[in-house]
MARLUMDO-370196 format. One line per 2 residues: their letters; for each residue x, y, z of C-alpha. Coordinates in Angstrom, 2 decimals, m for minus. Layout:
BEGIN
a = X/Y/Z | ...
//
This chain:
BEGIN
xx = m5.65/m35.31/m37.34 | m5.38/m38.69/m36.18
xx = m3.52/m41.71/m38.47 | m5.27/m44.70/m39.35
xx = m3.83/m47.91/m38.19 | m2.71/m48.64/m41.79
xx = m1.13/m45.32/m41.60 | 0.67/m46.18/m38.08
xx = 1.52/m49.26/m40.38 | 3.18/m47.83/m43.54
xx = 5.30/m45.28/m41.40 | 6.48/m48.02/m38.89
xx = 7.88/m50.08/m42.47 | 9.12/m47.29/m44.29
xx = 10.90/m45.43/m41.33 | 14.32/m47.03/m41.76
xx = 14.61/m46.63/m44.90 | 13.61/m42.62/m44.63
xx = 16.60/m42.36/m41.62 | 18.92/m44.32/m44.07
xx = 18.19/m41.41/m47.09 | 18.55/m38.65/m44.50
xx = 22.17/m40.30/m43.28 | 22.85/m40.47/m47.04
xx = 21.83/m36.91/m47.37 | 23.81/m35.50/m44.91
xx = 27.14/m37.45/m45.54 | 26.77/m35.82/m49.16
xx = 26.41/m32.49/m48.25 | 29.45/m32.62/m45.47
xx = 31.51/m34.22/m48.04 | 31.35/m30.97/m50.69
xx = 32.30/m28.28/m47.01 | 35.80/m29.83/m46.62
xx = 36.96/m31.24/m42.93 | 33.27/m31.37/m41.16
xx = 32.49/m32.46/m37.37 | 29.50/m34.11/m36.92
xx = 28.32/m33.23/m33.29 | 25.10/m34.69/m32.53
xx = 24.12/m32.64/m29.01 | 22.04/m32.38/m26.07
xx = 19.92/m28.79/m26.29 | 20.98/m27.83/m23.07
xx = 24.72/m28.36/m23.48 | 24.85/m26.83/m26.54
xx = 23.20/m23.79/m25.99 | 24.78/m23.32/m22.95
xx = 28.30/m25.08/m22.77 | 29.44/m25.76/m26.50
xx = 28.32/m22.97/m28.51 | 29.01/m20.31/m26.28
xx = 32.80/m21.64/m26.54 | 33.03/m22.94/m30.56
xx = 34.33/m19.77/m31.87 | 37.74/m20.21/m29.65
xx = 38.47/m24.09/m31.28 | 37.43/m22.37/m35.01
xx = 40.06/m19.62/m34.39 | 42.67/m21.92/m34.16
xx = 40.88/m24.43/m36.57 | 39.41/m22.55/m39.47
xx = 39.66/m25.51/m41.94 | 37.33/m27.74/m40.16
xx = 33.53/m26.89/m39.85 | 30.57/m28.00/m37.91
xx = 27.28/m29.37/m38.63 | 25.64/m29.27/m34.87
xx = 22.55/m30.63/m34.29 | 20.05/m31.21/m31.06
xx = 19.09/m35.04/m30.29 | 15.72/m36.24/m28.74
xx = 17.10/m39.91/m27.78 | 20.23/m41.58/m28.05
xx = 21.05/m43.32/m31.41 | 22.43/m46.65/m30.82
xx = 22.25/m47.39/m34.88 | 25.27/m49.35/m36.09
xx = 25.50/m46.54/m38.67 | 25.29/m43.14/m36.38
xx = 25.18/m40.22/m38.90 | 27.32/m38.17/m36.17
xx = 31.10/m38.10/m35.82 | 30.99/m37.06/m32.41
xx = 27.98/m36.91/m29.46 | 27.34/m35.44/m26.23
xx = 25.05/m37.71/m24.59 | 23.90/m37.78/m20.24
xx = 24.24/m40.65/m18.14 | 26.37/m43.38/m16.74
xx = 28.65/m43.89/m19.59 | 28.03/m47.49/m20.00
xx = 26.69/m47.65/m23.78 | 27.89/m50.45/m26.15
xx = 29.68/m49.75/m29.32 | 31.09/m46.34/m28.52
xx = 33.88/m44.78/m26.93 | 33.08/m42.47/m23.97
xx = 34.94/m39.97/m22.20 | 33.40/m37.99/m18.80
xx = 33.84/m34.75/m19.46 | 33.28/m33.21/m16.25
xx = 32.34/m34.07/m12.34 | 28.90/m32.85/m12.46
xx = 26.55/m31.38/m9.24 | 23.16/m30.75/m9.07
xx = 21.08/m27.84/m6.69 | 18.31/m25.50/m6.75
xx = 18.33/m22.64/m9.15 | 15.77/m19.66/m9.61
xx = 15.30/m16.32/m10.99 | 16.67/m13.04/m8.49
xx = 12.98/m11.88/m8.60 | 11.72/m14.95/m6.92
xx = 14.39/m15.01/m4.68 | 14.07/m11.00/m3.18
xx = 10.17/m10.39/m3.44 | 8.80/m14.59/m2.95
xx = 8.27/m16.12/m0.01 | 11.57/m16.60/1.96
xx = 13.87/m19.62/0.81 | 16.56/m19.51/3.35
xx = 16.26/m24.01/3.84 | 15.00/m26.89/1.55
xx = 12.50/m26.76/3.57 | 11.45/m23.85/2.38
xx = 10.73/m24.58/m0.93 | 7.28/m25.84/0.40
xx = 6.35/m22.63/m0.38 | 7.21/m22.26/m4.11
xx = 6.86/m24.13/m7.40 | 9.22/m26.43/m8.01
xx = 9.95/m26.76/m11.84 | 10.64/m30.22/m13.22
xx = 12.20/m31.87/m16.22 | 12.13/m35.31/m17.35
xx = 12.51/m36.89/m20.97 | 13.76/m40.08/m22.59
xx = 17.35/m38.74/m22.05 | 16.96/m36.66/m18.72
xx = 15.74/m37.61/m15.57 | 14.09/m36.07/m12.96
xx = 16.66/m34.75/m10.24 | 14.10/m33.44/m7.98
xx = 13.79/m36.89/m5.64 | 17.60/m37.57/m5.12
xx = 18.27/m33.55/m4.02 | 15.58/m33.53/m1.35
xx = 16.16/m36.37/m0.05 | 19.82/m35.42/0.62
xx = 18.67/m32.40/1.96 | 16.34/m33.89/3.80
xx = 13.03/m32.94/2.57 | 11.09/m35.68/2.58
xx = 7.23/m35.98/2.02 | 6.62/m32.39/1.54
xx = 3.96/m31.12/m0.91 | 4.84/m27.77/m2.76
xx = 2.66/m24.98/m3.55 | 2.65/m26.24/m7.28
xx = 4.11/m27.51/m9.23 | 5.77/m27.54/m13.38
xx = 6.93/m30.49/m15.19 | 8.84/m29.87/m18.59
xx = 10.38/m32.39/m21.06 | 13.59/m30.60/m21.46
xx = 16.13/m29.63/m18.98 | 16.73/m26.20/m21.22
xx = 12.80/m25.53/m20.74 | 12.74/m25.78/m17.15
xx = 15.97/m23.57/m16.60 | 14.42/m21.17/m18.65
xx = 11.16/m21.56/m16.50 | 13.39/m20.69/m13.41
xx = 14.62/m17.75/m14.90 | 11.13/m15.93/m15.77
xx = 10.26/m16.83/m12.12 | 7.49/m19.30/m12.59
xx = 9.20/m21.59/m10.25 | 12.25/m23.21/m8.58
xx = 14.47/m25.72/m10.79 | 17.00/m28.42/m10.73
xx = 20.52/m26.74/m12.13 | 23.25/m28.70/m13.50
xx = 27.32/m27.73/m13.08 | 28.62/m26.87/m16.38
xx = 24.59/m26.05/m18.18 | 23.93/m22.73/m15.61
xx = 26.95/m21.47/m14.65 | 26.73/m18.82/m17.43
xx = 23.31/m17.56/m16.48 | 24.58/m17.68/m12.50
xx = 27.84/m15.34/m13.66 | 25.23/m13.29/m15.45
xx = 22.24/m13.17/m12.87 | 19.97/m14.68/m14.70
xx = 19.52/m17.45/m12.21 | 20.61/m17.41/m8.64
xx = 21.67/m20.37/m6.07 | 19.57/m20.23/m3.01
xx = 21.37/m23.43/m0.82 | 24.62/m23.50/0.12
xx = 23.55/m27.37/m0.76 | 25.39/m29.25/m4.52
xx = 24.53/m32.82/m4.45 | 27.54/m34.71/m6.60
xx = 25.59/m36.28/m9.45 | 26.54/m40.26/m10.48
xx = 25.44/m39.47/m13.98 | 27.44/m36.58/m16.10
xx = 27.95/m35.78/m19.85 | 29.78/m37.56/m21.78
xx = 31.72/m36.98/m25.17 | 30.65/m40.42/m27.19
xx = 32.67/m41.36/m30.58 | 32.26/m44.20/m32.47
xx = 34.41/m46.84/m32.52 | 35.42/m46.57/m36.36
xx = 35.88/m42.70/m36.08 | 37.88/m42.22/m32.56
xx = 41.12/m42.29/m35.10 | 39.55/m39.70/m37.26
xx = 42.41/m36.90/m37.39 | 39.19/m34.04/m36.95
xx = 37.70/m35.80/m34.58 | 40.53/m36.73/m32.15
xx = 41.61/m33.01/m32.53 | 38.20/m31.66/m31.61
xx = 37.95/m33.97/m28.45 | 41.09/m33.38/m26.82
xx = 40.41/m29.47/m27.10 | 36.74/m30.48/m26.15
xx = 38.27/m32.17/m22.95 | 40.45/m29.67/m21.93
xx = 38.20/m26.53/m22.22 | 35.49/m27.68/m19.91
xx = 37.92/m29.49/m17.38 | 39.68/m26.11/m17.06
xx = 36.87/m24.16/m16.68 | 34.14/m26.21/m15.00
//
């Protein structure tokens, strides 16, 4: 099905007001659960960093509960419907308090499979050989270019290769051996402890962008919220 242009129209005019109702919506369902965090989250980090972790901060903090949800872009709205985000970059955004949770790397990653019974990746330059598994979005970029060129691959054309539009995708690519991907410090250390993915370089390129924990202004007092970042804070800087 493809909308008409008066279609294209009526949605464009009427799309604020349905983001408005949904805010409304979800500040009246939070409000009847008691103390609720609003964490509006990258896929990848939650899956793999903040989930994985929760239950320890609800142990200690069974009165306050979570309403976690995945974001496609940032919201820059001067009425964000989140208490608390996890958003990738360079920390510079307008409006919002944001705290660098962690010095971040970036190497290959790939599945143990690929790595024993595919052609031989003992140097970047290797990877000539192999798919190499992209992902690139609104939020993400691609960290493909800046790795080979610090490892000194340059103008090489791979046997294929995969693009995805989510860094969780791609990872997840790597793991069922379709290809080699980008890995992030913090997002695959879990499936490298577990052997789901493997590290093939003895090659991390430090990464100028990095998550970041993002509050907004008018809620970085918040008693819930300034609770849940400090423990935030300190859990991935001691582990990561």
């Amino acid at each position: 099905m493809t909308p008409t242009d008066a279609a294209i129209s009526y949605l464009n005019t009427i799309q604020p007001s349905l983001y408005e109702i949904s805010l409304a919506t979800n500040r009246l369902i939070d409000q009847g659960t008691g103390d609720v965090v609003s964490v509006a989250c990258l896929g990848a980090f939650a899956m793999k960093c903040l989930l994985p972790m929760l239950e320890e901060f609800r142990s200690s903090h069974p009165d306050i509960n979570f309403h976690i949800r995945t974001m496609a872009q940032f919201q820059t709205s001067s009425s964000p419907d989140y208490d608390l985000a996890v958003w990738h970059g360079l920390g510079n955004w307008p409006g919002v308090k944001a705290e660098r949770l962690f010095e971040e790397e970036i190497f290959p990653v790939c599945s143990p499979s690929l790595l024993e019974s595919g052609p031989k990746l003992k140097r970047p330059s290797d990877l000539k050989h192999h798919t190499i598994v992209r992902a690139n979005s609104e939020i993400l970029r691609d960290d493909w270019p800046f790795w080979l060129d610090a490892a000194g691959v340059v103008g090489t054309t791979f046997a294929g290769e995969m693009a995805c539009s989510y860094l969780l995708i791609s990872l997840q690519a790597a793991a069922d051996g379709l290809g080699v991907a980008i890995g992030r410090t913090g997002i695959v250390e879990g499936d490298i402890a577990a052997g789901r993915l493997v590290e093939p370089f003895n090659f991390r390129l430090a990464a100028p962008t990095a998550y970041y924990l993002v509050t907004p202004l008018d809620k970085v007092e918040l008693p819930k919220t300034a609770v849940f970042r400090r423990w935030l804070r300190d859990r991935l800087q001691r582990d990561i």
